[in-house]
C-alpha positions as CSV (number, residue, x, y, z in Angstrom):
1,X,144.4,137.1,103.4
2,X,146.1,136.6,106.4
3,X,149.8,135.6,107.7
4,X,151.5,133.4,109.4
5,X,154.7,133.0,111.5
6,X,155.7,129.3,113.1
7,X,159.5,128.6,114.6
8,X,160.4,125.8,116.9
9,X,163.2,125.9,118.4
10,X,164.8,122.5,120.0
11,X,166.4,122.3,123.4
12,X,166.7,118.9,124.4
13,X,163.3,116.6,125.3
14,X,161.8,120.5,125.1
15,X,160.4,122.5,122.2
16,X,159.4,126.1,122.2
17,X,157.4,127.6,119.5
18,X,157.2,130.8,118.8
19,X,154.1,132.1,116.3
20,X,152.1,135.1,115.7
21,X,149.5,134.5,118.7
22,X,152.9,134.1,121.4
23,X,155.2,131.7,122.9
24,X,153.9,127.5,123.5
25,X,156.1,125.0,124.9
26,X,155.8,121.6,124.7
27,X,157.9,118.3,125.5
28,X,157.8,114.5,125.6
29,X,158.6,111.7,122.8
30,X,157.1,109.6,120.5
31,X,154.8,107.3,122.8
32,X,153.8,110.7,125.4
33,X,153.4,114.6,124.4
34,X,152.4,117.3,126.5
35,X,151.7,120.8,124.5
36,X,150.8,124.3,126.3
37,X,149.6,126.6,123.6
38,X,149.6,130.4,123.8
39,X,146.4,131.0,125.3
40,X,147.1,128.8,128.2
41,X,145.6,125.7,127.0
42,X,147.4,122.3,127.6
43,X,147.1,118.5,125.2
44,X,148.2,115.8,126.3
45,X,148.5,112.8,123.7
46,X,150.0,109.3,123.6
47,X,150.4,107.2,120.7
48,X,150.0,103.8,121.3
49,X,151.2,100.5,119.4
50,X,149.1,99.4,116.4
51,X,148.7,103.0,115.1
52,X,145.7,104.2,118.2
53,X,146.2,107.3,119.5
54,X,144.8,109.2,122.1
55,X,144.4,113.1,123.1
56,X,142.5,114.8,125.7
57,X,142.6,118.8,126.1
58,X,143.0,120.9,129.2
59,X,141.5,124.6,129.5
60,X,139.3,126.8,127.5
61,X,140.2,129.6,125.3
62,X,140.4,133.4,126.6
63,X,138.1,135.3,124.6
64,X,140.1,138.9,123.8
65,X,137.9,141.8,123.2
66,X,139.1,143.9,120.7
67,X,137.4,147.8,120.9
């Protein structure tokens, strides 16, 4: 069974969330959001009137090799 660990911390328009894979920041509102993940990946979403929403993802994973 694993763990996990999830804090974000609020600094204006700006969010910063710390978990157990490292550091992600993200910012925007309810209509536009722009995430960067840990691993370098970015999403960009935006919610639209009438309940459509729309996401698109940026970047692939880095693959870590553990010996």
């Amino acid at each position: 069974m694993g763990w996990h660990y999830r804090k974000t911390i609020k600094v204006g328009p700006f969010r910063i969330n710390l978990s157990r894979r490292g550091v992600g920041h993200s910012f925007g509102n309810r209509r536009f959001h722009v995430t960067t993940t840990p691993d370098g990946r970015r999403h960009v979403s935006v919610h639209l009137p009438g309940g459509f929403h729309v996401g698109k993802s940026f970047g692939g994973r880095r693959h870590h090799r553990h010996y």
